[in-house]
N, C-alpha and C positions, 0 to 999 in steps of 0.2 A: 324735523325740518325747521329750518329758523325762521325769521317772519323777512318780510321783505327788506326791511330798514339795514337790516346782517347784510343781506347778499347785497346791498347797496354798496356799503361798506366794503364790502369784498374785491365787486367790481374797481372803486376808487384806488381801493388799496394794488390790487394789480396792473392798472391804469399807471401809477406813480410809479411801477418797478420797472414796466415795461418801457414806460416812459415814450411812449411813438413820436413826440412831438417834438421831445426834446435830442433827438438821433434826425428829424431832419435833413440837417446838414450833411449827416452820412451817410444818409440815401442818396440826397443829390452828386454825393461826391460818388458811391459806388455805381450811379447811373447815368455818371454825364456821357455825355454821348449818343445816347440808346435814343432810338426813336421814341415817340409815344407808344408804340405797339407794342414794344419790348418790354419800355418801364412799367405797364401796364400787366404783362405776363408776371414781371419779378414779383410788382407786389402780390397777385394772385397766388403765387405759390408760397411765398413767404408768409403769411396771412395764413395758409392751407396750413403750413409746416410750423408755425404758434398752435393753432387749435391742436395738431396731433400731439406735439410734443405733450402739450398741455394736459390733456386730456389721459395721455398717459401716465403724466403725475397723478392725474384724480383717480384711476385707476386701480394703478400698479404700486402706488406712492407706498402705501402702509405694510402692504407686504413683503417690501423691500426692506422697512427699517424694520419689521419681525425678522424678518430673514436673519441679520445682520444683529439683532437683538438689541435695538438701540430704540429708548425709551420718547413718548412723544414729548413729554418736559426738557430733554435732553435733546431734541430735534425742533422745538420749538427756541432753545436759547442760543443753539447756534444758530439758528436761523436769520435768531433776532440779531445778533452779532455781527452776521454779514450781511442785512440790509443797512445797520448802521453804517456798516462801510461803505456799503455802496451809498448810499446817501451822502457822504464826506465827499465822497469821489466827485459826484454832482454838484455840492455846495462846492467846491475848489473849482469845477470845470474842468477834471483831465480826462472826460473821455476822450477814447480816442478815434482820429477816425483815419481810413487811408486813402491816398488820392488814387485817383482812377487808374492811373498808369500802372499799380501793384497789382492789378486784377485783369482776367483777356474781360472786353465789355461783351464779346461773345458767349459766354459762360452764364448766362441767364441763371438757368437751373441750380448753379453749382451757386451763386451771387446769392440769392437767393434763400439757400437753406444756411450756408456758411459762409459768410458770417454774420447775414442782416437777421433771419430765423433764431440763429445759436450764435454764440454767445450774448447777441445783442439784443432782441426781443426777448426772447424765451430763457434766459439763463439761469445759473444757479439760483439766484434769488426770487423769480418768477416760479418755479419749481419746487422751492423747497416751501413756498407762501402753499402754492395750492395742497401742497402733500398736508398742510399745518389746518390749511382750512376744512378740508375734504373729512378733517378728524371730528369738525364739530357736528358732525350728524351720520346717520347709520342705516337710514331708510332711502330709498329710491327717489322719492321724493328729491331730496337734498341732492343727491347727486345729478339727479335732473336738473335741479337750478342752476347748480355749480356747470355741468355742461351747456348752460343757457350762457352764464357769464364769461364762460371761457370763450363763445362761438360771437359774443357782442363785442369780447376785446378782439378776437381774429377781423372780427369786421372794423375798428378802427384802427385798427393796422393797415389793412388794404385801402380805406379811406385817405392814411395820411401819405400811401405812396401815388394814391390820384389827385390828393393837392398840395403835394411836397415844391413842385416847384412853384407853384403859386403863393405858397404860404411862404416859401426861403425868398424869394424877392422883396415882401411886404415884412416880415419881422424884422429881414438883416442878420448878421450874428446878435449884434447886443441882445436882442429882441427873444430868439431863440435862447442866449444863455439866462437870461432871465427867466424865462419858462422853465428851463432847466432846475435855476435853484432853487424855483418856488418847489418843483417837484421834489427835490433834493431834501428841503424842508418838513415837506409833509413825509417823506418815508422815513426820515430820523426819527419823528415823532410815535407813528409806527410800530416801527426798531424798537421804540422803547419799550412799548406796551409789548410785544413778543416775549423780550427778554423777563420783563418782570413776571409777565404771567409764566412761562418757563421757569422760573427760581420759584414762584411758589409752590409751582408744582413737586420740584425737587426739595423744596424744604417748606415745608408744610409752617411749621414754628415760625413764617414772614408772613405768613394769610394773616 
C-alpha cells in the first residue's frame, strides 16, 4: 500500500485526464435546454457510469494485458504517449464539443453514458492511468484506496454538472480555455514521467 502523498498524486493525476472543468462547456452545450431536474439526473448517471468504468479498469485492467501478454513497461509507455497527446490536444484547444441540436435533449440516459461518461470523462487515457496505477501495489489495501479515489473523482464529476452552469457564466470561454491549458500542462508533464519510467523498465541499461 502506498502512503497517502501517492494516492494524492494519483487523484490529481486523474483529475487532469479527466479534466471535468475543463469539458464545461460541453456539458452545457449537451444540456441546454433540459430542466434543472433533468441536468441534475444526467450528471447523476454520468458520475455513476466514470466510477463503473473506472473501477473496472482497477479491476479487470491487468488481467486483460496478461491476457493479451503485453508487458506493464510496454503498457506504461504507451500510455505515457497518449496522455502526451492528449495533453497537446488541450494545450491547442481542439476538444471537441457538439451543439445541442446533434443530440434528442430527451435522451438523458443515453447523453449521459455516451458521450459525456465515454469517451469524454472516462476515456482511453483515464483508463489506461488507472490500469498503470492499480500495478503499484497488490494488497487489498491499495485497491481500497484506489476505489476511494476513483469514487472522489465520480463525485467531482457530478459536482461540476451541479455548478456547470454557474461556473460557464463567471469563467466565459477564455476563462475555461485557460483552465484547460493549465490542465493540458500538468498532464504533459505526467506523460513524461510514464514514458521514462516505461523505457526503464524496458531497457534497464537507462536506469
Amino acid at each position: 500500500m502506498l502512503d497517502f502523498t501517492e494516492y494524492t498524486k494519483i487523484f490529481i493525476s486523474l483529475f487532469a485526464i479527466i479534466d471535468p472543468v475543463g469539458i464545461i462547456p460541453i456539458i452545457i452545450a449537451f444540456t441546454a435546454g433540459m430542466t434543472a431536474q433533468k441536468r441534475e439526473r444526467v450528471g447523476r448517471m454520468a458520475s455513476l457510469s466514470v466510477l463503473l468504468i473506472l473501477l473496472a479498469a482497477l479491476l479487470l485492467g491487468e488481467a486483460i494485458l496478461g491476457f493479451f501478454g503485453i508487458s506493464i513497461h510496454s503498457f506504461r509507455t504507451a500510455g505515457g504517449i497518449l496522455l502526451l497527446l492528449m495533453s497537446i490536444t488541450m494545450l491547442l484547444g481542439n476538444k471537441q464539443a457538439h451543439s445541442p441540436e446533434d443530440i434528442d435533449v430527451d435522451a438523458t440516459s443515453s447523453i449521459a453514458i455516451v458521450p459525456l461518461s465515454t469517451p469524454l470523462l472516462a476515456g482511453p487515457g483515464a483508463i489506461s492511468t488507472v490500469i498503470l496505477d492499480a500495478h503499484k501495489g497488490t494488497n487489498a489495501g491499495h485497491y481500497g484506496m484506489m476505489a476511494l479515489v476513483l469514487a472522489a473523482l465520480s463525485l467531482t464529476v457530478w459536482l461540476t454538472f451541479l455548478i456547470a452552469p454557474w461556473v460557464s457564466q463567471r469563467l466565459g470561454r477564455i476563462g475555461s480555455n485557460i483552465v484547460t491549458r493549465l490542465m493540458g500542462l500538468l498532464l504533459a508533464a505526467i506523460a513524461v514521467e510514464f514514458i521514462a519510467g516505461g523505457l526503464r523498465g524496458l531497457f534497464p541499461t537507462l536506469g
